[in-house]
C-alpha positions as CSV (number, residue, x, y, z in Angstrom):
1,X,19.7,16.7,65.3
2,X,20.8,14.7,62.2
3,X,18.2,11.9,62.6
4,X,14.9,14.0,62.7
5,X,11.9,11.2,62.5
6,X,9.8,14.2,60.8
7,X,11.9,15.1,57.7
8,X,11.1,14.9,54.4
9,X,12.4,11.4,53.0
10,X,15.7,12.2,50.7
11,X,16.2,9.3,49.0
12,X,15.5,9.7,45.0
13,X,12.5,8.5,43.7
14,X,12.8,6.5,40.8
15,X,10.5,7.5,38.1
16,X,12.0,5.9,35.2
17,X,13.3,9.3,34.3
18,X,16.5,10.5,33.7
19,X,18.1,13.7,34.5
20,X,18.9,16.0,31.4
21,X,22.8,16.1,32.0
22,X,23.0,12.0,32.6
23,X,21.0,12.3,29.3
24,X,23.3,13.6,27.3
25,X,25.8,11.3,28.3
26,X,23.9,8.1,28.0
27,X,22.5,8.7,24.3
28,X,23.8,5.8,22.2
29,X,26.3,6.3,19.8
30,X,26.0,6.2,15.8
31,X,27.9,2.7,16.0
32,X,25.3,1.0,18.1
33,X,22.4,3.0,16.0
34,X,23.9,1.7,13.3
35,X,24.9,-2.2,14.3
36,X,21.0,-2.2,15.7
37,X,19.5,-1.1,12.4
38,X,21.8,-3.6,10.8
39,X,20.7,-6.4,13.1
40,X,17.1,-5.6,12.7
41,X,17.4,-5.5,8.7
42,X,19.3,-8.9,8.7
43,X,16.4,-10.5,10.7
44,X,13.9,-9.0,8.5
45,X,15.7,-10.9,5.7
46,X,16.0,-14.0,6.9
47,X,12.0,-14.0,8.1
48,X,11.1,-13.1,4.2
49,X,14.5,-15.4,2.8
50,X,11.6,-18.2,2.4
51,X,9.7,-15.7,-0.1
52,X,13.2,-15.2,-1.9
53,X,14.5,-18.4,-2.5
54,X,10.8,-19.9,-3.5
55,X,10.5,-16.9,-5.7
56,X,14.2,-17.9,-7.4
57,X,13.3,-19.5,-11.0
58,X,10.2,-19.6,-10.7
59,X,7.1,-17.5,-11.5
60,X,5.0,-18.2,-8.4
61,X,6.1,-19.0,-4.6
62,X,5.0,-22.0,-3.1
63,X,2.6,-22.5,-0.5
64,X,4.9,-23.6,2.3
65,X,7.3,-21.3,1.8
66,X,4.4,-18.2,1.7
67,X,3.5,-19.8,5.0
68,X,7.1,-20.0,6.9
69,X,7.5,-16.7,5.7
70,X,4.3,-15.0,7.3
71,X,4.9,-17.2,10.6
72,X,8.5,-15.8,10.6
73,X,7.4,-12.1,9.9
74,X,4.4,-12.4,13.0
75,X,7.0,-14.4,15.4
76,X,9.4,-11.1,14.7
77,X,6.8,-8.5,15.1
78,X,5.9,-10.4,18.1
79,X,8.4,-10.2,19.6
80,X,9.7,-6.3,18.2
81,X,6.6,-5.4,19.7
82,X,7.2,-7.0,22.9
83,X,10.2,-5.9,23.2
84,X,9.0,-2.0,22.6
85,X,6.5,-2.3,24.9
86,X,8.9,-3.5,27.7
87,X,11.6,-1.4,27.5
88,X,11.8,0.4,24.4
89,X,13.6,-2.0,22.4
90,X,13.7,-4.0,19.2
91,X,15.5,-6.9,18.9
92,X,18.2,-5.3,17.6
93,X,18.6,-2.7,20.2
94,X,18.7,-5.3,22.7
95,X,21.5,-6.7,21.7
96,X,23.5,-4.3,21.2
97,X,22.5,-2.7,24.6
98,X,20.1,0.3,23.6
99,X,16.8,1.6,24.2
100,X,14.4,4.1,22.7
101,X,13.2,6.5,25.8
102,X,11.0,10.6,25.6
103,X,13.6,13.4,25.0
104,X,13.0,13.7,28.8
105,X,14.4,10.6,29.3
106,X,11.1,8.8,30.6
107,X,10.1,5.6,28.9
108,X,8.4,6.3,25.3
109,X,4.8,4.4,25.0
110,X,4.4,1.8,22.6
111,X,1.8,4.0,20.5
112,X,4.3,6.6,19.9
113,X,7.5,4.7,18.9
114,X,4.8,2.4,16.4
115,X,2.9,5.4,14.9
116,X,5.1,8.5,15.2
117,X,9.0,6.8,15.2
118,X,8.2,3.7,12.3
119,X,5.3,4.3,10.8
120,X,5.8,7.4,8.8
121,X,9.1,6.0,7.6
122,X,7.8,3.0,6.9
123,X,5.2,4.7,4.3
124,X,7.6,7.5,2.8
125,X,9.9,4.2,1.7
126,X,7.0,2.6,-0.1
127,X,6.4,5.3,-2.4
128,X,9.2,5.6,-5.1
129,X,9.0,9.4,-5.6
130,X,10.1,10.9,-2.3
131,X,12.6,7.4,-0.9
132,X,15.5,10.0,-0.8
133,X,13.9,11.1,2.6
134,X,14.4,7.6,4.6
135,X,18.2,8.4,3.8
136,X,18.0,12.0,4.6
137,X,16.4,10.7,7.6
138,X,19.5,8.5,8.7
139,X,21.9,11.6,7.4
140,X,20.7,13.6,10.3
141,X,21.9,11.5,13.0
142,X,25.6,13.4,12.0
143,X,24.2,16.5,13.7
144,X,25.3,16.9,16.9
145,X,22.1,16.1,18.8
146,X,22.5,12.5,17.3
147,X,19.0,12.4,16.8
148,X,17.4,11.2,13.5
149,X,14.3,13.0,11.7
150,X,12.1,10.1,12.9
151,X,13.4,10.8,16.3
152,X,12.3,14.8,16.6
153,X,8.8,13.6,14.9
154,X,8.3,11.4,17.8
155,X,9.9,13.3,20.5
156,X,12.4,10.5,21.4
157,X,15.9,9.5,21.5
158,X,18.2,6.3,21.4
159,X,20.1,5.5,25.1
160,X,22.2,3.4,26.5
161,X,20.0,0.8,28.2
């Protein structure tokens, strides 16, 4: 009786979630942490370049080139946040082919990468006194979890997409 019309379906159900041991073997490595932290920093750059290269000589920045480099820094949010929201990924990650997902694998909301992964870094590295910890923070990802600091406050980690 292998065809019984009143089993229980066996196919997986796809949840979005993946299994603890494919976890642990999807988790991104420090090379493509790295290259995507790179990438993001280098567009980051080039959106506040305009800012720079005004700034270069002279004492004030000019108009137009405060202007390109506030529609350059939205347009990148934009789509960063997009991105995020999606599929847990910034630019960056998406090209080198991560994600950001929960320690349990399923997909990690918007709020919590924003407020919980990036914010809190993004404030310790604006105050001069205690900067050391953004660095301590990319240290940890030597452990052999891979994980950085900003990724246990969040509950998340970096995949493979």
């Amino acid at each position: 009786m292998d065809n019984n019309p009143y089993a229980a379906p066996t196919a997986e159900l796809d949840t979005g979630t993946i299994s603890p041991a494919r976890l642990e073997r999807v988790k991104a490595s420090r090379g493509q942490r790295f290259g995507a932290a790179m990438l993001d920093g280098i567009f980051t750059v080039i959106c506040i370049a305009p800012w720079t290269y005004s700034t270069m000589g002279h004492q004030k920045m000019s108009p137009s080139a405060a202007i390109l480099g506030f529609i350059l820094l939205i347009a990148l949010c934009a789509i960063n946040i997009t991105l995020l929201h999606k599929n847990g990924q910034s630019l960056g990650k998406k090209i080198v082919g991560t994600k950001v997902v929960m320690a349990d694998g399923s997909p990690a909301p918007l709020w919590r990468i924003l407020l919980l992964r990036w914010l809190p870094l993004a404030v310790i590295s604006l105050i001069p006194v205690v900067k050391f910890l953004s660095f301590l923070d990319v240290v940890v990802i030597f452990a052999s979890d891979r994980r950085c600091i900003h990724d246990h406050i969040a509950g998340t980690i970096v995949v493979d997409a």
